[in-house]
Rosetta silent file (secondary structure, phi, psi, omega in degrees, C-alpha in Angstrom):
SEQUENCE: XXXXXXXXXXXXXXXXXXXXXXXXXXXXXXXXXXXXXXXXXXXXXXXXXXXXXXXXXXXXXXXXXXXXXXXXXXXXXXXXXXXXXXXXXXXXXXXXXXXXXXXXXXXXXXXXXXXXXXXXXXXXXXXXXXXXXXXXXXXXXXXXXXXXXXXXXXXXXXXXXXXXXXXXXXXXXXXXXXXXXXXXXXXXXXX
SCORE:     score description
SCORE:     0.000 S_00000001
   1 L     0.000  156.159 -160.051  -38.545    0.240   53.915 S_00000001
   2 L  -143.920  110.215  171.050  -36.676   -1.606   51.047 S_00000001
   3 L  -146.267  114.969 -161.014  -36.581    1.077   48.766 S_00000001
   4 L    70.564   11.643 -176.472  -33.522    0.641   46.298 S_00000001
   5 L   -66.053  145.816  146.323  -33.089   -2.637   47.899 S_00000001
   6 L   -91.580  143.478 -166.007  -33.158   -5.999   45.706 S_00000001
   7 L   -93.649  168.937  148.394  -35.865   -8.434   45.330 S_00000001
   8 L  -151.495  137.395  170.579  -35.472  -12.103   43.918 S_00000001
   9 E   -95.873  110.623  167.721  -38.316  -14.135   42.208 S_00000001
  10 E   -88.712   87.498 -165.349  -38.750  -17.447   42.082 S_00000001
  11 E  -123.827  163.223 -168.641  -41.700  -18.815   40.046 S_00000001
  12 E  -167.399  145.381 -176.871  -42.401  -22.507   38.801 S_00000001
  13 L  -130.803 -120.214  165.354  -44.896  -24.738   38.173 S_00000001
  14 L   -30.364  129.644 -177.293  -44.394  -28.638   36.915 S_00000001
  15 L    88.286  -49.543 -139.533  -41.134  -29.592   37.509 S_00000001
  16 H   -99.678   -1.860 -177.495  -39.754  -26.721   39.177 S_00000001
  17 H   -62.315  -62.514  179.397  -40.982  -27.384   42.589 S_00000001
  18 H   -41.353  -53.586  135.248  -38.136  -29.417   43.491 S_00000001
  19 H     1.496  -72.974  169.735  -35.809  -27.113   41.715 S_00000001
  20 H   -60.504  -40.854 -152.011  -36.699  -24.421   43.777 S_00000001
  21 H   -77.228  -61.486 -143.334  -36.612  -26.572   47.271 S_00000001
  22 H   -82.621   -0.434  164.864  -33.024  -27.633   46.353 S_00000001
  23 H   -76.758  -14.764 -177.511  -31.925  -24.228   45.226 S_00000001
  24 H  -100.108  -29.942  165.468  -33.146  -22.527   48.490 S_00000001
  25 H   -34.987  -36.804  144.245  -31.426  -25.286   50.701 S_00000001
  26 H   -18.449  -65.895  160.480  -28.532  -23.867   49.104 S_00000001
  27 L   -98.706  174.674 -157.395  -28.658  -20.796   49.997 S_00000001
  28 L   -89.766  179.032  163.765  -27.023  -19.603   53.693 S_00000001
  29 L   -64.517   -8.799 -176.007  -28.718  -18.038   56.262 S_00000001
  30 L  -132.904   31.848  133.568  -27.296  -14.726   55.903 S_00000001
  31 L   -17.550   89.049 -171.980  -29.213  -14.259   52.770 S_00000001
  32 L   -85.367  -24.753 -167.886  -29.849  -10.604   52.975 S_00000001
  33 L   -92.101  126.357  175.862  -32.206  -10.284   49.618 S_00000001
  34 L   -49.480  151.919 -177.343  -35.926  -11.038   50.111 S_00000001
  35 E  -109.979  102.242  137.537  -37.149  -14.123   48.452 S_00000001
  36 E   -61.869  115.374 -175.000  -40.520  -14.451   46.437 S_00000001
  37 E  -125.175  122.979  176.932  -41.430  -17.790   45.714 S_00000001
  38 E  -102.104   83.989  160.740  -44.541  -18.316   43.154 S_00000001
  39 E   -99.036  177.560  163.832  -45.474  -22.174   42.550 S_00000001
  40 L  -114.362  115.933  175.097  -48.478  -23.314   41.577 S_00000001
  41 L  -106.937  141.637  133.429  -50.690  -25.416   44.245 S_00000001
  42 L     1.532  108.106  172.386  -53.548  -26.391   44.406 S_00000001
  43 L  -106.865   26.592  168.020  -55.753  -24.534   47.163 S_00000001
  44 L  -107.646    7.671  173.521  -57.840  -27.413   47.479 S_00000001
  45 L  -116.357  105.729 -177.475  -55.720  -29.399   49.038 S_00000001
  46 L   -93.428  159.110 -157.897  -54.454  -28.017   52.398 S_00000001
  47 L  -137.464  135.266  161.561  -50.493  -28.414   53.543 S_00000001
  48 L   -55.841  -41.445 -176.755  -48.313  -27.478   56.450 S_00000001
  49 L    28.500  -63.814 -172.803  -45.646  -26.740   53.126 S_00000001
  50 H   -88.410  -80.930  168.765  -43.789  -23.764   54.645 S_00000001
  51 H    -4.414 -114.847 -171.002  -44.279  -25.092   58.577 S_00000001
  52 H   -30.578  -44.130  176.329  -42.154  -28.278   57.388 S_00000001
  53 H   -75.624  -28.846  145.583  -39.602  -26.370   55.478 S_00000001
  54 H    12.971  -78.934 -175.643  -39.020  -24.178   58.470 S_00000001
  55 H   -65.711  -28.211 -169.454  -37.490  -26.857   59.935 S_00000001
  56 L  -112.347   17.336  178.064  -35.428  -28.382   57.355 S_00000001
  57 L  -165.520  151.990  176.122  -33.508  -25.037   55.812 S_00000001
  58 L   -92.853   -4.298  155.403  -31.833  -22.378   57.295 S_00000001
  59 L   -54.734  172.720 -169.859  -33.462  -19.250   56.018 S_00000001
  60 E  -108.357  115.428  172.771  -36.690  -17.842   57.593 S_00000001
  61 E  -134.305  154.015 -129.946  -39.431  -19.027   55.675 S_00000001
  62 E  -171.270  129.333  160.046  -43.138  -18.359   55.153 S_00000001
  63 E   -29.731  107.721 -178.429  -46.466  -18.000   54.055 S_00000001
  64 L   -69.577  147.183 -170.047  -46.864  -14.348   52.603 S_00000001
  65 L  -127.111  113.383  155.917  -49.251  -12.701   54.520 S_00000001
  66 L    16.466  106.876  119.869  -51.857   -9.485   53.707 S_00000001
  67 L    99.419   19.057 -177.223  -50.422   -5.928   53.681 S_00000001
  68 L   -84.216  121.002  174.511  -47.044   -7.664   55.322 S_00000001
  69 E   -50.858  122.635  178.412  -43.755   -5.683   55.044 S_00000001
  70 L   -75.143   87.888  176.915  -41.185   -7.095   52.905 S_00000001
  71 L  -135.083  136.400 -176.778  -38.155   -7.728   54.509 S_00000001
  72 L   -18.952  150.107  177.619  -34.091   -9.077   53.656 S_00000001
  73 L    56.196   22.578  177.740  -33.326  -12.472   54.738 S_00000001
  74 E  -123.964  149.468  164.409  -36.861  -13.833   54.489 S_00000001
  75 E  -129.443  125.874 -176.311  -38.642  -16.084   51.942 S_00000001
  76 E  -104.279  125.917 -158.201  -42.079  -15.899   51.086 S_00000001
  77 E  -108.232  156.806 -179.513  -44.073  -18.142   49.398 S_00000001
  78 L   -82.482  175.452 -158.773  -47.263  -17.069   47.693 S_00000001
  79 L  -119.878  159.943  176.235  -50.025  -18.957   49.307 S_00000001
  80 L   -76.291  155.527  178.815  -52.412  -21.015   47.181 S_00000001
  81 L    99.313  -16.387 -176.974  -55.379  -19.747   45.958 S_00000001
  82 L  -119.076  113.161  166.623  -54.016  -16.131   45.815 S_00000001
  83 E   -47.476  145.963  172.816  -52.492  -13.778   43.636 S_00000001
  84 E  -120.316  137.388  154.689  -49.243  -12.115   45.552 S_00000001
  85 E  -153.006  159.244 -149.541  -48.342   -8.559   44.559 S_00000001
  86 E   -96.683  136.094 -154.787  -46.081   -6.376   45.765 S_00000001
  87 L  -106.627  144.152  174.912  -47.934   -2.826   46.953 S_00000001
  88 L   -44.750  -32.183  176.090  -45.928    0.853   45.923 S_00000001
  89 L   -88.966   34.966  153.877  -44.890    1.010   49.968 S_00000001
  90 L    71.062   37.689  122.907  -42.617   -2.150   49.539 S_00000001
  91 E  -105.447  163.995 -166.685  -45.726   -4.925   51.373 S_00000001
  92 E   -71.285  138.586 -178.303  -47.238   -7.749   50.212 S_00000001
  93 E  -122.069  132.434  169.398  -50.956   -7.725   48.751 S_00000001
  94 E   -79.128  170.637  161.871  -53.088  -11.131   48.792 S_00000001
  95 E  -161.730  118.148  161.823  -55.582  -10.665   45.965 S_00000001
  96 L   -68.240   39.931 -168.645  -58.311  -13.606   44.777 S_00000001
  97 L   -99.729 -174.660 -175.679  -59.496  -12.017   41.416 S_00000001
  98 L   -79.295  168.209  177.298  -59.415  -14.335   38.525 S_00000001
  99 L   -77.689  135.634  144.446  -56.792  -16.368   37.368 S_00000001
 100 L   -19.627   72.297 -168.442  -54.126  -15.935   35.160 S_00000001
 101 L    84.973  -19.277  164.218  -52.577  -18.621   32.544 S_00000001
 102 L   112.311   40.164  170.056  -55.484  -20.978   34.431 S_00000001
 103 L  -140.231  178.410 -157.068  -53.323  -20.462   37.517 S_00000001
 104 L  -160.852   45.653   54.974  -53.883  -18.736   41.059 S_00000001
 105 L   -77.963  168.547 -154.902  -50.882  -17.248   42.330 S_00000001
 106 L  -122.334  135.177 -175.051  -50.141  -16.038   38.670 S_00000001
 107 H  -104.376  -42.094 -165.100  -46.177  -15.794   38.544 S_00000001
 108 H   -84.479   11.605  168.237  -46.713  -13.174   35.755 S_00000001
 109 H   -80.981  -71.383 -177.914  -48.898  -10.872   38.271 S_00000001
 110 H   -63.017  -28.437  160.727  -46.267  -11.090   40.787 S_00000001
 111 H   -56.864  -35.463 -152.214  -43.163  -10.421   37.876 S_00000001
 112 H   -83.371  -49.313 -165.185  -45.094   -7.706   36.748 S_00000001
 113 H   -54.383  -14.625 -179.072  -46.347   -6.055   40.126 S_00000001
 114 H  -109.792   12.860  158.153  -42.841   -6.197   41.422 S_00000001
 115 H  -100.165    5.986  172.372  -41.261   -4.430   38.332 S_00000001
 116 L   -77.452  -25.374 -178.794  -43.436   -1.758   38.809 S_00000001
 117 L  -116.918  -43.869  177.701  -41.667   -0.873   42.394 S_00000001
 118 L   -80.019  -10.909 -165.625  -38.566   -2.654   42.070 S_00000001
 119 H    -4.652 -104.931 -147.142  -37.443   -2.123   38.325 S_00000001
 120 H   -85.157   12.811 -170.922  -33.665   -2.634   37.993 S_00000001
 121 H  -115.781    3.767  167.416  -33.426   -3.913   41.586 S_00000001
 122 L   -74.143  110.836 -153.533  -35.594   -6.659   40.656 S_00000001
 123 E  -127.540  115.630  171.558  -33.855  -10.283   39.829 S_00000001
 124 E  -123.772  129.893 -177.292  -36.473  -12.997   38.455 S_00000001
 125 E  -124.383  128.097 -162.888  -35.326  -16.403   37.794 S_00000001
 126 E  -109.060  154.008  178.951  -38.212  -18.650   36.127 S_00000001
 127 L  -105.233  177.736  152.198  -38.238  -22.504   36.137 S_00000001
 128 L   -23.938  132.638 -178.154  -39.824  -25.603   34.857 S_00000001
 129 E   176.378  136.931 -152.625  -43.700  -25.282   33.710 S_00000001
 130 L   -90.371  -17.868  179.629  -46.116  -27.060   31.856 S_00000001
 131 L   -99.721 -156.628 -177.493  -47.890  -23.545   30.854 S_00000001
 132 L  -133.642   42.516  152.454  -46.471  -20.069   29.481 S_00000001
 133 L   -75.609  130.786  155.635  -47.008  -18.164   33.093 S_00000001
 134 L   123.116  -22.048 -159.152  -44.094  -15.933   34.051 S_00000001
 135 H   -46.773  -73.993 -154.104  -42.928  -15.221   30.249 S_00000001
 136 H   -62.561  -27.980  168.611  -44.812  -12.011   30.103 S_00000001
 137 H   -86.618  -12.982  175.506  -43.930  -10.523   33.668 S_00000001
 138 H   -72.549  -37.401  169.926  -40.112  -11.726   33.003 S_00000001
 139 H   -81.411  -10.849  134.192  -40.481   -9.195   29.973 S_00000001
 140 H    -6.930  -83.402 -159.967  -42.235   -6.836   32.343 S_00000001
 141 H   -78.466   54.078  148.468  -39.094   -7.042   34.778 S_00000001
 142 H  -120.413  -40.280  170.620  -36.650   -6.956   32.014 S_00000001
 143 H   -53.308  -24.178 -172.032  -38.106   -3.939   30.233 S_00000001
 144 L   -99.414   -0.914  165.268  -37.811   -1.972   33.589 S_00000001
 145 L    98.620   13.098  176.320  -34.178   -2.666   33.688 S_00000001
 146 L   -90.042 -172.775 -156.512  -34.204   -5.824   35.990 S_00000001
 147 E  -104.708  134.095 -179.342  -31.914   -8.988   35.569 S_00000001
 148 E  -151.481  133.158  169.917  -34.093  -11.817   34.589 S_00000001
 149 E   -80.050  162.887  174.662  -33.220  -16.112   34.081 S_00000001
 150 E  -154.168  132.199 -179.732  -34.787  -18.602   32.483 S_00000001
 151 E   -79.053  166.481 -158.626  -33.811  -22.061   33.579 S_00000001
 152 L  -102.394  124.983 -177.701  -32.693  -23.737   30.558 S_00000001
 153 H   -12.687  -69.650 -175.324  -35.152  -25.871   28.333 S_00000001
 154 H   -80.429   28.097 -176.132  -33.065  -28.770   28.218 S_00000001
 155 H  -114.951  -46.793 -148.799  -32.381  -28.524   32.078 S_00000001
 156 L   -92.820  140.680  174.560  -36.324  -28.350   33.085 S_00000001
 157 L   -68.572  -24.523  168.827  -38.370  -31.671   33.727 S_00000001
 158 L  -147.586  103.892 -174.844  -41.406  -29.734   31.340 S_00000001
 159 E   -91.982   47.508  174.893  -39.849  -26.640   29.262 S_00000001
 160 L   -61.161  -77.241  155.439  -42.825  -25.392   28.171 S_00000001
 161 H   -15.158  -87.200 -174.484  -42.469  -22.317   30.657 S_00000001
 162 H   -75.625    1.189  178.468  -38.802  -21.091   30.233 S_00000001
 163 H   -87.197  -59.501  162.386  -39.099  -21.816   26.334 S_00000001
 164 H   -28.991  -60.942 -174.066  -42.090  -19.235   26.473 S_00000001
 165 H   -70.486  -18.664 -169.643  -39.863  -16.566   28.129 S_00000001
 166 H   -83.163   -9.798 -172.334  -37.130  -17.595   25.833 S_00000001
 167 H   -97.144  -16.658  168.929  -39.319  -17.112   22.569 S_00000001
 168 H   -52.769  -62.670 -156.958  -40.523  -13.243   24.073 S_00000001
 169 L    91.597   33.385  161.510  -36.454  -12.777   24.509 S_00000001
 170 L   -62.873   -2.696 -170.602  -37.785  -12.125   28.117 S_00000001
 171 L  -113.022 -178.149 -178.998  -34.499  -13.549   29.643 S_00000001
 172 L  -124.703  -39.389 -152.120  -30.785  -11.773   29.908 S_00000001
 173 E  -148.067  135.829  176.653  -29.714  -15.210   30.859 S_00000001
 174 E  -104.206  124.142  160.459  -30.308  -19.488   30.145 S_00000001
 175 E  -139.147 -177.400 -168.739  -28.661  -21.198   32.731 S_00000001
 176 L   -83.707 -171.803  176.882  -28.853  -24.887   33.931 S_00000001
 177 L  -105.729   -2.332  169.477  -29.344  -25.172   37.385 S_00000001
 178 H   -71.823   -1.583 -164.399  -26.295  -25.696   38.652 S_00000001
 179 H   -99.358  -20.374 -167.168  -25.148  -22.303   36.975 S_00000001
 180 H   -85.046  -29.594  140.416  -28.152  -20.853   38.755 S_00000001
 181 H   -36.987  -71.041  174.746  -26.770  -21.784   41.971 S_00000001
 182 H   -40.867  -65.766  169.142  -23.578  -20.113   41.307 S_00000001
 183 H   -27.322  -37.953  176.921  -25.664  -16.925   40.243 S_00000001
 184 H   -90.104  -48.783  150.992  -27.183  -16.753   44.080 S_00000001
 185 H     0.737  -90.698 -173.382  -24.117  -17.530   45.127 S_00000001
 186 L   -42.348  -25.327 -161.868  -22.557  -14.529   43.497 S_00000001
 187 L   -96.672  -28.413  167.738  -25.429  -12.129   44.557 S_00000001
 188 L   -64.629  -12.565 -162.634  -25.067  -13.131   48.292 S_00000001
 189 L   -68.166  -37.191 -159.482  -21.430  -11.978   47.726 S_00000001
 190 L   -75.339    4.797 -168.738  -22.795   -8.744   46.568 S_00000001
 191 L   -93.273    0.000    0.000  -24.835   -8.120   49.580 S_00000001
């Protein structure tokens, strides 16, 4: 059970994939805070994705899987084609209903569903994105007392995204991405 525990969110769309990859390469292996990772793929095109990063980074990382227990030192990526939300006993829910922002995982489904269980223990950092998914679950998790980023406009290859959370006032914090590094950085300290 992860109950008072901290989460971290990662969502992204255009741009931010890469972002994300070189920010989790980053972090060590003895990562203690679960990892959410929301991009948006395609599910018509199928990928190995997670399999191949496996291999190439040292955290343990993965496909989120159906009614699967959420636990430190893991990263989960939502899988395409599916909404991810987080269920009140701290596991993972797939869910295919419609999409969100035209997209399918929904980053503001998974912001919102995990400030409903995690509220101030919740840490969402949103990236590069050609649409305005994540704004409204970043004001979600912020309203519920969690800590929530917005990579910074003139940092993202399409700021479309993080401009969105920045015109809600959905963020606490703009940072580039090297500052966002530092930020995980600090939070493994805190672990």
């Amino acid at each position: 059970m992860n109950k008072g525990n901290k989460i971290l969110l990662l969502g992204g769309s255009a741009g931010g994939f890469g972002v994300i990859l070189n920010l989790l390469k980053s972090i060590p292996k003895n990562f203690q805070i679960p990892i959410l990772v929301i991009v948006h793929r395609n599910p018509k095109f199928e990928s190995n994705f997670e399999q191949v990063l496996k291999k190439n980074y040292a955290l343990q990382i993965k496909s989120a899987e159906d009614k699967e227990e959420i636990q430190g030192g893991k990263v989960y990526f939502a899988p395409p084609g599916y909404h991810l939300l987080i269920e009140p006993d701290f596991k993972l829910a797939l869910d295919n209903s419609e999409p969100v922002q035209f997209s399918r995982p929904s980053i503001d489904v998974i912001f919102e569903s995990a400030s409903e269980v995690y509220k101030e223990n919740c840490i969402a950092i949103l990236f590069s994105g050609a649409n305005q998914d994540g704004a409204k679950g970043l004001l979600a998790i912020k309203n519920r007392g969690g800590i929530c980023i917005v990579q910074h406009p003139d940092s993202a290859e399409v700021p479309t995204m993080p401009q969105a959370a920045i015109d809600l006032h959905a963020q606490h914090h703009i940072y580039t991405t090297e500052e966002i590094v530092k930020y995980i950085d600090h939070l493994n300290g805190l672990v």
